[in-house]
C-alpha positions, 0 to 999 in steps of 0.5 A: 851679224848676217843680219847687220850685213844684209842691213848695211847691203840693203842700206848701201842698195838704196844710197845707190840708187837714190844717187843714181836718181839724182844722176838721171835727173841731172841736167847737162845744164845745171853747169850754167845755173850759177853763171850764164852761158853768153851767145853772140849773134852776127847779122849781115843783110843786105850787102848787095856786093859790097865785099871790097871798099870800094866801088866799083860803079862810082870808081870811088873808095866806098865807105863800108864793106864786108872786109871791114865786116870781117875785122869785127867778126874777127873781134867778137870770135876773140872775145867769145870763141865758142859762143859767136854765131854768124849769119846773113839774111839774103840779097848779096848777089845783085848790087856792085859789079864783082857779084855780076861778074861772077854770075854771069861771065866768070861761071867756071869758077866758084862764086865770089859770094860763096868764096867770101862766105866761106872764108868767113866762116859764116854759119847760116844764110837766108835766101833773097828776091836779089838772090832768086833774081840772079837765076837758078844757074847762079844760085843752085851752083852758088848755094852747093859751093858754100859751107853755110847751111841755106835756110828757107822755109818758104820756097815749097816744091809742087810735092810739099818739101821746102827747096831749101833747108828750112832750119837749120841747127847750130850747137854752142857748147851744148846748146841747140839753137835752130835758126829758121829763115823765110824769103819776101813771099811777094817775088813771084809777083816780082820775078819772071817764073823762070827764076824761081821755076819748081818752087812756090812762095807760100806766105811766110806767117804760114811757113814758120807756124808749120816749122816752130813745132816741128823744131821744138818737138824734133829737135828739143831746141833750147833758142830759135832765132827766126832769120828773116828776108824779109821787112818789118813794116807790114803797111808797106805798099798799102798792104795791112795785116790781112794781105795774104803773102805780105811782103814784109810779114816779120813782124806779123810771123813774132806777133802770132808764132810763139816759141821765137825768142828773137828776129833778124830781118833784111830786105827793107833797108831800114835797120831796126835795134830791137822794136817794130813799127806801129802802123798806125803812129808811124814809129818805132814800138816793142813787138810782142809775141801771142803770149805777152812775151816782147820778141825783139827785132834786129836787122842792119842796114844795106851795103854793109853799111852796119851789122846787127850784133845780138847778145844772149845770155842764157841762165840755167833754172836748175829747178825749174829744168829750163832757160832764163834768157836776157837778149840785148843788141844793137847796130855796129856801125862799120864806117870806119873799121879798117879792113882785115889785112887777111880778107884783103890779102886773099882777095886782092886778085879778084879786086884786080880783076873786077877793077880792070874789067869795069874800067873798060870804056864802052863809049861816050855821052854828049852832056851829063844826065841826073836820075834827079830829074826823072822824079819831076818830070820827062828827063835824059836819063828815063829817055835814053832807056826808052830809046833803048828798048824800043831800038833792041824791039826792032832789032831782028837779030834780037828776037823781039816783037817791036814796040810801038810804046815803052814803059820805064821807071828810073832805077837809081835814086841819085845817079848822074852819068857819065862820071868822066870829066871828058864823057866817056862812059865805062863799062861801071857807068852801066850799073848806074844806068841800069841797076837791076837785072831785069830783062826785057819782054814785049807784051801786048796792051790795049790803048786802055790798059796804056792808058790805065797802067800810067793812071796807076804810076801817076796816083802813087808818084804825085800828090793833087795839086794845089795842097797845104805845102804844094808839094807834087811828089806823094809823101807818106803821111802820119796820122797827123797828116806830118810829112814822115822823114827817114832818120838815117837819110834826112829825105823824107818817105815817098808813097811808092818807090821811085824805081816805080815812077814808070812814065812812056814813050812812043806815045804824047800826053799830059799828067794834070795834077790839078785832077785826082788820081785816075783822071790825071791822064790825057793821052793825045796822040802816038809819038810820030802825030798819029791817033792813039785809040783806047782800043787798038792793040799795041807792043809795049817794051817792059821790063821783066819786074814790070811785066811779071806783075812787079809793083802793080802797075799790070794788075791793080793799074791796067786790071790784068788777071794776076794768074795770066800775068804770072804765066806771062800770058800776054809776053809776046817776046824775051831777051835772052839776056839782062838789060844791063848786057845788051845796054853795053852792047848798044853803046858799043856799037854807036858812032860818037858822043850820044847826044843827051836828051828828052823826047818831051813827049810828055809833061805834067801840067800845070806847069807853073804848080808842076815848078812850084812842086819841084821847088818845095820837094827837090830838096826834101829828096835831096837834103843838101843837093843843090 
């Protein structure tokens, strides 16, 4: 009898710890094994102030915003309460004028961004080069306000730790997905040092192949999604996969980083619903990851103009102790939600305030100025820019070496100013005017590298004429030698951008389109008749994105070192303030209309090709302009 009990003790002992067994093997998981486990991701990119809709530069009710971005979010968290994620990918501090009134005249308070990021709840953010541009004051202070974790893998302090958060982990019912961002690299080469002092912007390939281990390893993550301030198209600009620091290396980072399952991107504009871009047929095509997988690539649209919406459904292999996943999306149009009553309930008095502050009058223009113009020739809208700053250089109060050239580009595509019946212009005509927050340095240049900067802007801005089609503007071609058209605009893809179709003033000169580029220039003398000498040195007026080195025309043009141009080596003077502050001041302080008007102090020749181009590629800018 003591012999059966000890047997049925024993016997009782094993089952013990044959259950305990398959206790400690037991997955949390397992629960999901019959049904999958669905994951709602939220992307908005790019929204460069478009928290109302309205717009506040136009005086016009803006056709998306992120109040109505907030009815959809509210709509995905009720159909998927534990399992929505919310993100954005950067660029939401330059754009309408309520970010610009809160960054830099109503600083006491917390940031309008932070306000509406945090009222919405939003998991993580990633960092933009708008972001960084608006200044450490505004975006230190900003990212302390906000409840959304800041990811930036990137952006590297001189002892190696990242400045940022370079991950971050959010859990949903138990699953640890780790969401991993980059910023452009290429904003050191944008920006002045100022803006982005104690940090470094290493390549992001580099960046996110040292952190995706790390995540895997420590942190045992079940998804990573990669979220990227960053475009797709890595050729952009004549870059290739070799380019070290691409400003556009998305693509490259799902290419040859394994262990991403999907990638949001922002910075381009461009709006992608799952494919990449192949180089080479200039079309859309399926990315695939270093080990066969397809990794897809979202990203929605600027101005909240849509929100990528990625859906993941993970199914749990009991056997195998690991994750199936299905990732589907696409773009979520967002013309045409209304509003949510609750986002604009709460943020009804900043609205008012913002409205009452642009609708101030600050002077009045004589006549009417199109930024259509400045894409052809010499035009009203460039000049009076010129105007400006060569004025602020010889103002003493202003602290500038005074100019005798000045460099600029326009900075919207279609603007017209003023938008009042009777010319007056109002404080949100200056956000037309001036788009971005660059300051204004003085430089030093000889005659040649005059001479060469413009070279480089007129290769990228016009084609050699006559050609098959006599266009003048320079159009991305595909390897047919077809004219690339955007799909979402209707015009069709210029070489560079027009915010880089710099022209001068303070000197006279022609632009012959029947030479090839680099020969385009002849210079003939300074503006007031006097000789233009190659190599004189002169004071150049420039914008801050150009003279740090933005777009080229410093470096590759004039063949400045690119080290000594980043340390500002040759700025002989800075403005305290942004353009955009001392343009309000200048119309201020006129006495009547200002007249509009050309200095026609230069032309591209010859004229009768320079009107026949302007013909043929006027309405392929503007499809539908008259």
């Amino acid at each position: 009898m003591r012999k059966n009990l000890a047997r049925r003790i024993a016997l009782a002992a094993v089952v013990i710890l044959a259950a305990a067994f398959v206790v400690g093997c037991a997955s949390p998981f397992d629960k999901y094994a019959d049904k999958p486990l669905n994951l709602t991701f939220l992307e908005t990119s790019d929204i460069h102030g478009s928290i109302f809709p309205y717009n506040f530069i136009t005086a016009k009710p803006a056709p998306t915003s992120l109040a109505q971005v907030a009815t959809i979010v509210n709509q995905e968290r009720a159909a998927n309460p534990d399992g929505t994620i919310l993100l954005d990918d950067g660029d939401a501090l330059q754009g309408q004028p309520v970010v610009y009134y809160y960054n830099f005249l109503k600083t006491d308070a917390p940031n309008i961004w932070g306000q509406v990021t945090n009222y919405l709840k939003y998991d993580a953010v990633s960092v933009g080069n708008h972001d960084i541009e608006a200044g450490h004051q505004v975006y230190d202070k900003l990212y302390k306000e906000m409840t959304a974790s800041v990811v930036c893998a990137n952006a590297v302090k001189d002892d190696g730790t990242t400045y940022f958060k370079p991950y971050t982990i959010i859990q949903r019912q138990g699953v640890k997905i780790a969401i991993i961002g980059i910023v452009e690299p290429k904003l050191t080469e944008q920006l002045p040092p100022q803006f982005w002092s104690g940090m470094k912007i290493i390549d992001g390939v580099e960046a996110v192949a040292k952190w995706v281990p790390i995540i895997q390893q420590k942190e045992k993550a079940d998804l990573i999604v990669g979220l990227f301030h960053a475009g797709v198209d890595y050729s952009y600009g004549g870059q290739t996969a070799a380019t070290p620091s691409n400003e556009n290396p998305a693509q490259l980072i799902a290419e040859r980083v394994p262990g991403i399952d999907f990638v949001l991107v922002g910075h381009d504009h461009q709006g992608w619903d799952g494919q990449g871009w192949d180089v080479v047929t200039k079309k859309k095509a399926d990315v695939k990851g270093p080990n066969g997988n397809i990794v897809p690539i979202f990203g929605p649209l600027n101005a909240a103009k849509n929100v990528a919406k990625v859906t993941v459904a993970m199914t749990w292999d009991r056997k195998a102790k690991a994750w199936t996943k299905s990732i589907k999306g696409s773009l979520v149009p967002v013309e045409g939600v209304a509003a949510d009553p609750g986002f604009t309930a709460k943020f009804q008095p900043v609205y008012d305030e913002i409205k009452a502050w642009v609708d101030q009058p600050v002077g009045k223009l004589a006549g009417s100025m199109t930024t259509r113009d400045s894409m052809f020739g010499d035009s009203p809208f460039v000049d009076l820019i010129h105007r400006i700053q060569l004025e602020l250089c010889a103002d003493p109060a202003i602290g500038l070496k005074p100019a005798q050239i000045s460099f600029a580009a326009p900075l919207t595509f279609n603007a017209t100013i003023p938008t009042s019946a009777d010319g007056t212009l109002y404080v949100r005509d200056m956000f037309n005017l001036y788009q971005y927050e660059n300051f204004l340095y003085t430089m030093n240049l000889t005659g040649k590298q005059v001479k060469d900067f413009l070279e480089f802007s007129y290769k990228n801005w016009v084609d050699t004429m006559p050609n098959d089609g006599n266009h003048i503007i320079g159009f991305q071609k595909d390897a047919t030698g077809k004219l690339i058209q955007d799909a979402r605009s209707g015009a069709y893809k210029t070489n560079t951008s027009y915010y880089n179709y710099d022209s001068a003033a303070g000197i006279k000169y022609t632009v012959d389109l029947t030479k090839p580029a680099g020969q385009r220039v002849e210079i003939a003398s300074m503006a007031d008749g006097s000789a233009f000498d190659l190599g004189k040195t002169y004071s150049v007026a420039i914008n801050s994105y150009r003279g740090s080195g933005g777009g080229g025309h410093l470096i590759a043009g004039a063949g400045l070192d690119k080290v000594a141009v980043g340390k500002l080596q040759m700025v002989t003077g800075s403005t305290t303030k942004d353009l955009r502050f001392y343009l309000l001041s200048w119309f201020k302080s006129q006495q009547g209309a200002v007249t509009v008007k050309t200095y026609d102090n230069w032309k591209f020749i010859p004229e009768d090709l320079a009107a026949q181009g302007r013909a043929v590629d006027y309405p392929l800018l503007y499809p539908g302009a008259k």
